[in-house]
C-alpha positions as CSV (number, residue, x, y, z in Angstrom):
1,X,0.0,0.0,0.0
2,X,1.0,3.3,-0.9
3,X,1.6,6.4,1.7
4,X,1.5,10.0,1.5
5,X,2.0,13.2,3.1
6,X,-1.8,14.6,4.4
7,X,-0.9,17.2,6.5
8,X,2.6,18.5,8.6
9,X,4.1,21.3,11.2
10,X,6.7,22.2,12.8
11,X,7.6,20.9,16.2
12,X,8.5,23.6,18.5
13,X,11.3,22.9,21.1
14,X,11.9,25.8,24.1
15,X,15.4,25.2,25.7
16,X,15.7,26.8,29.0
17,X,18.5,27.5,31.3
18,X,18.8,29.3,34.7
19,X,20.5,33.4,34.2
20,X,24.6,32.4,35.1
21,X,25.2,29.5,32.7
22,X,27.0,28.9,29.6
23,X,24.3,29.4,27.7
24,X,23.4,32.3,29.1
25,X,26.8,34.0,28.1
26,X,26.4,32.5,24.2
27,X,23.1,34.5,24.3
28,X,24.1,37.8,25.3
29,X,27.2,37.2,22.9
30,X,25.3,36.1,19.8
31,X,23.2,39.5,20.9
32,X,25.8,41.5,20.5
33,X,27.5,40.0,17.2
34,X,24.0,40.3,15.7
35,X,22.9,43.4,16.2
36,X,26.3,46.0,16.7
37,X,28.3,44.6,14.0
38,X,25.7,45.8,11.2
39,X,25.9,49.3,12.3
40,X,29.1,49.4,12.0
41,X,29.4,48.1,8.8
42,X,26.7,50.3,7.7
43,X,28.5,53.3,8.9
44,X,32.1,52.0,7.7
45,X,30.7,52.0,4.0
46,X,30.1,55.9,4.0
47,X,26.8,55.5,3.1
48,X,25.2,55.6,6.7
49,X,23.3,58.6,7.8
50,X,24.5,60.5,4.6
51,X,24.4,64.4,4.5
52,X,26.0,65.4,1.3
53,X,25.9,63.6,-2.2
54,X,27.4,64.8,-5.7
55,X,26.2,64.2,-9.2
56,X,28.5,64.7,-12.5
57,X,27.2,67.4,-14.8
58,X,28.6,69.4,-17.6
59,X,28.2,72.7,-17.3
60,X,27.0,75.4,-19.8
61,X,30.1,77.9,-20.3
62,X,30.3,81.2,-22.6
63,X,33.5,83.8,-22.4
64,X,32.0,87.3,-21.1
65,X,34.3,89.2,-23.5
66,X,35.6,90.9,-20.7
67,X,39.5,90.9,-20.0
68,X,42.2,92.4,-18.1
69,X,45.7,92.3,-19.5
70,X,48.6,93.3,-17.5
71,X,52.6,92.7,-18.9
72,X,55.5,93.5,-17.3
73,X,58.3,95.1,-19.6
74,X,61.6,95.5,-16.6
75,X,62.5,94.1,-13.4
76,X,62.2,98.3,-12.4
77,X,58.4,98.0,-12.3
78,X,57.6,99.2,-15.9
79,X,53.9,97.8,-17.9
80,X,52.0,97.7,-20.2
81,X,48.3,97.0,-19.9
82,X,45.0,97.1,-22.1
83,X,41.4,95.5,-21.0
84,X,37.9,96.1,-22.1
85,X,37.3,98.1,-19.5
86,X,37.2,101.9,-21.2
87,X,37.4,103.8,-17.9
88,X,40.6,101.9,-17.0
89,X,42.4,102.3,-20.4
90,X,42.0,106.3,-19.3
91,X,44.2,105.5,-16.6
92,X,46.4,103.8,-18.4
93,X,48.5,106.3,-20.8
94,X,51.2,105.8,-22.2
95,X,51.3,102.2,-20.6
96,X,48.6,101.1,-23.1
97,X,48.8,98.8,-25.6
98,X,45.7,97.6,-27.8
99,X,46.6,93.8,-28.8
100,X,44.9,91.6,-31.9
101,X,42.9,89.1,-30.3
102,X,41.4,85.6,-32.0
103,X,38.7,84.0,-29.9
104,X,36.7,81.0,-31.0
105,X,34.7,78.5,-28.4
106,X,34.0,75.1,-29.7
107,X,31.1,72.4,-29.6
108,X,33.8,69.1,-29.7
109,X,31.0,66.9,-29.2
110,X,28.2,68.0,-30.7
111,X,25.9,68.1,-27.1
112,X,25.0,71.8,-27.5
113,X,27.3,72.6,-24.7
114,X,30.5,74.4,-25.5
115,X,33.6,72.3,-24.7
116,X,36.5,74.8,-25.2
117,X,37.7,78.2,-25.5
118,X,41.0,79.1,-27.8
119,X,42.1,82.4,-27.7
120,X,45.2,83.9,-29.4
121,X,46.3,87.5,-28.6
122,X,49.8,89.4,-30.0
123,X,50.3,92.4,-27.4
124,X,52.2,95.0,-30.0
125,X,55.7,96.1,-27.8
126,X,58.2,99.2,-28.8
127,X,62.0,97.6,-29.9
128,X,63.1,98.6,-26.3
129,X,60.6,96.4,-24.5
130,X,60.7,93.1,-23.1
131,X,58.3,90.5,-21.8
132,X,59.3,89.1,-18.2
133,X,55.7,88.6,-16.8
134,X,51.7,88.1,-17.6
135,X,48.7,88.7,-16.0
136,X,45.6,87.8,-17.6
137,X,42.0,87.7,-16.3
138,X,39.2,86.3,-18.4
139,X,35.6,86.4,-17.4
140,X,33.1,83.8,-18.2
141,X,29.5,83.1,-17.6
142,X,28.6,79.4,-15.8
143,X,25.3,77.8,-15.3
144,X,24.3,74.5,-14.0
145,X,21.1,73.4,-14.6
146,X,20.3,69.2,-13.6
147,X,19.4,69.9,-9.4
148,X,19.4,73.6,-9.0
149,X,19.7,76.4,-11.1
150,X,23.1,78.1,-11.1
151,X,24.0,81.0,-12.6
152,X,26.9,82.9,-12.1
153,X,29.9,84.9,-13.3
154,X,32.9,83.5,-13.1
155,X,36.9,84.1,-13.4
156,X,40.1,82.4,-14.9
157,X,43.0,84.2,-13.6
158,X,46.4,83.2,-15.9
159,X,49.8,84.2,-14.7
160,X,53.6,83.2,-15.3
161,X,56.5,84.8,-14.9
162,X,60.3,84.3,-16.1
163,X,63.7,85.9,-15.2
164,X,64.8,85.9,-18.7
165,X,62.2,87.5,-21.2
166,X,60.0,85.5,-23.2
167,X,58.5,86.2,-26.8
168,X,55.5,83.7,-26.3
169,X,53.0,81.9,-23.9
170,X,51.1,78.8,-24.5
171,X,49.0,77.2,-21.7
172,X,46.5,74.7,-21.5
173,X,44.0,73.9,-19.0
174,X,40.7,73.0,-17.1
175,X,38.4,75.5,-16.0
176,X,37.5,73.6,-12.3
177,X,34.6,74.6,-10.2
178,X,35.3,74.9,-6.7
179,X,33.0,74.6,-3.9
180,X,33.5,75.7,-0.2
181,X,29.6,74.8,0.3
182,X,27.8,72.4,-1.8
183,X,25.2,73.9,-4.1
184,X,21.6,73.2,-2.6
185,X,20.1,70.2,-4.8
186,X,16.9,72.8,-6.3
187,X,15.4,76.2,-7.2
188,X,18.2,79.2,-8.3
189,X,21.3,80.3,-7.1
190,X,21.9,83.4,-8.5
191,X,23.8,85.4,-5.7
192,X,26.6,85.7,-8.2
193,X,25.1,86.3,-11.0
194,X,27.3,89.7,-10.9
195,X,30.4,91.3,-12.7
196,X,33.6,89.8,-11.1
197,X,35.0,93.1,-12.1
198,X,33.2,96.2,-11.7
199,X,33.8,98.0,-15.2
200,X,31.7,101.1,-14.6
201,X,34.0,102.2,-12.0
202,X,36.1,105.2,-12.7
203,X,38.1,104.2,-9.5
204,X,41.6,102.7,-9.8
205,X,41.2,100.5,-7.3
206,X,38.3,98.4,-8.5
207,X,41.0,97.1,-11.6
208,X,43.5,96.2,-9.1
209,X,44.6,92.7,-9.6
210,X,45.1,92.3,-5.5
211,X,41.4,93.7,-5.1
212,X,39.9,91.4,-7.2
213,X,41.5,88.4,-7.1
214,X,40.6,88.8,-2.8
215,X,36.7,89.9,-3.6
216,X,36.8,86.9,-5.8
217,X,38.0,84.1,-3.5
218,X,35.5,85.5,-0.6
219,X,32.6,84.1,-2.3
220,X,31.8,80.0,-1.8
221,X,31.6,79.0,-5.4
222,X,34.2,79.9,-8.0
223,X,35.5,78.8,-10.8
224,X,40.1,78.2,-10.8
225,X,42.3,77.7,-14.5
226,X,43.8,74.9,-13.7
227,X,47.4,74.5,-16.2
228,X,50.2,72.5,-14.8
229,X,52.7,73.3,-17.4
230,X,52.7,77.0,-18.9
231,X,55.1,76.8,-22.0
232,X,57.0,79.7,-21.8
233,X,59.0,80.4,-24.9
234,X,62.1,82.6,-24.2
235,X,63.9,85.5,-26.8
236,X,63.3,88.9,-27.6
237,X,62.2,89.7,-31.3
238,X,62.8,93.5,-31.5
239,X,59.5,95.1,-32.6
240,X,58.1,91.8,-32.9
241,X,54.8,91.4,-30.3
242,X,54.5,89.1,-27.6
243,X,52.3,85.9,-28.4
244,X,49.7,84.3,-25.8
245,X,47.8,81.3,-26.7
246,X,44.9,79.9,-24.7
247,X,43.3,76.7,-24.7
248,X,40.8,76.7,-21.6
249,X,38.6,73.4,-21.8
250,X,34.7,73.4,-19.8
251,X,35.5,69.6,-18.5
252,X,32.4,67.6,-16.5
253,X,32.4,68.8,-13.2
254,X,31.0,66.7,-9.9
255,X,28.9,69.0,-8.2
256,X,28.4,68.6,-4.3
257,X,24.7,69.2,-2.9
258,X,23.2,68.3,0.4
259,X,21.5,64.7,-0.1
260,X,17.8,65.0,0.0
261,X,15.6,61.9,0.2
262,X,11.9,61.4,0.7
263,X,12.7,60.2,3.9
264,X,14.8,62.0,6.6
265,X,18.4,61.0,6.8
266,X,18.0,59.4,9.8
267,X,15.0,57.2,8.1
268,X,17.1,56.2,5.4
269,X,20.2,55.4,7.8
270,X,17.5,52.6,9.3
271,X,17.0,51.7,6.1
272,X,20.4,50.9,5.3
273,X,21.3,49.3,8.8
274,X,18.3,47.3,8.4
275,X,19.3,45.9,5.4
276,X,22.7,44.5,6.6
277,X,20.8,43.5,10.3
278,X,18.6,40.8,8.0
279,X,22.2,39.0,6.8
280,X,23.0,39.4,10.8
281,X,19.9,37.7,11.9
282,X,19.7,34.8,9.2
283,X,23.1,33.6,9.7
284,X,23.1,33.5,13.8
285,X,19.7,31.8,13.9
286,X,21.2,29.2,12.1
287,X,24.0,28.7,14.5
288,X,21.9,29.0,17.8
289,X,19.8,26.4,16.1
290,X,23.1,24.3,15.6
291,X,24.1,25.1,19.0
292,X,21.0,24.2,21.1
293,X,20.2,21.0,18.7
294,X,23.1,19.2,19.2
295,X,23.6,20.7,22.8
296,X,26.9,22.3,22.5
297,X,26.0,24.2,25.8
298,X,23.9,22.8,28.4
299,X,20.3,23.7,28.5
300,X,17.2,21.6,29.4
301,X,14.7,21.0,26.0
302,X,10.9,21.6,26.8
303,X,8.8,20.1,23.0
304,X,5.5,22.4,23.2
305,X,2.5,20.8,25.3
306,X,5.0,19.1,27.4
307,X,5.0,19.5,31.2
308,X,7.7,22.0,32.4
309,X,10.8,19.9,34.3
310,X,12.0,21.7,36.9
């Protein structure tokens, strides 16, 4: 005759032990091992209780047109200088000099966002003048658009100087965004959204490199040039004008911004210690269970329905 399965359950075993025993001990252990080593790997994987968060964007960069320009001719503290800025050119005199510039900003990729800035400029000298030092400021306008709205005006400050005189400058380099905040993660930021240089001043002081450069950095978001390795071509070319060439690349940026989840940060912390507590529990149920079957510390086994042994 033939037999089969009509109906099963579990059978439910209680092992009891008095409080200062073995097994007592093993408890309070496997207690511990389940429930505090979770959190800490929860909070040793950075992502516990998490505050701040970045994303990678490319941002949307156009040259402002606006430029300061400021050569040094002597070790004695002559210049020349020229910007786009008519009220300082006044000032300027006989230390002016208009150069020729070439400025074109390409697409490389084809996303609608401009990936690059080359600019060429030949600063016209007299026969006695020489080249020992350059200061350039270029001003560009940066947005961000993917969490928040972020517009601003931005700088990219070039500079390099030689003891021996130099007919021409080539760098190339990143323009970085630099963060001493992150950027909130919606709605505009537009507190910058000013000129880095205030051009309708007929004060000396608001061109001064010092001034500006120190107004700039005060602010939490900027933008740096970032060129390791200025080529700096040495010589002197009598009446010949001093070449600078530019390539300034817009690279993808990672943008910090305070993380921002349905849930609180202290909800989705749970969440996450949660998730590594459930590994925790499965695996030391199973070795209690190997434990107390096979009686590896002493304890006294009660089946369910069973009168209680004292």
């Amino acid at each position: 005759m033939a037999f089969y399965e009509v109906y099963s359950h579990p059978a439910v075993v209680r092992y009891k032990t008095s409080v200062c025993t073995t097994a007592t001990l093993f408890l309070v252990v496997v207690l511990c091992l389940t429930y505090i080593p979770p959190l800490l790997v929860a909070y040793r994987s950075q992502g516990f209780w998490i505050k701040r968060s970045i994303y990678e964007e490319q941002p949307v960069v156009r040259f402002q047109y606006e430029t300061l320009l400021l050569a040094a001719t002597s070790a004695q503290g002559h210049y020349v200088a020229w910007s786009t800025f008519p009220f300082l050119n006044n000032m300027l005199g006989t230390n002016l000099r208009i150069p020729t510039i070439s400025v074109r900003e390409e697409d490389l990729n084809q996303d609608g966002k401009l990936d690059r800035l080359n600019l060429q400029l030949q600063l016209p000298l007299k026969p006695d003048e020489q080249v020992y030092s350059i200061q350039l400021l270029l001003t560009f306008s940066y947005q961000l658009f993917r969490m928040s709205t972020v517009v601003m005006q931005s700088l990219a400050y070039v500079q390099h100087s030689s003891p021996v005189p130099g007919v021409k400058l080539f760098i190339s380099g990143d323009l970085r965004l630099q963060q001493r905040t992150p950027l909130p993660h919606r709605g505009l930021y537009n507190i910058y959204n000013v000129s880095v240089i205030d051009g309708t001043s007929p004060f000396a002081s608001s061109y001064d490199l010092s001034n500006i450069i120190r107004s700039y950095q005060e602010r939490n978001v900027t933008t740096v040039l970032s060129c390791p390795m200025p080529v700096w071509t040495i010589g002197h070319a009598a009446g010949s004008p001093f070449e600078l060439n530019a390539e300034i690349r817009y690279p993808l940026e990672l943008i910090r911004y305070p993380f921002i989840s349905k849930r609180s940060p202290k909800g989705f912390a749970w969440i996450q210690y949660v998730s590594v507590l459930l590994i925790f529990l499965w695996v030391f149920k199973r070795i209690q269970r190997f434990v107390f079957q096979n009686q590896v510390v002493t304890t006294v086994p009660i089946p369910v329905g069973k009168p209680h042994l004292s």
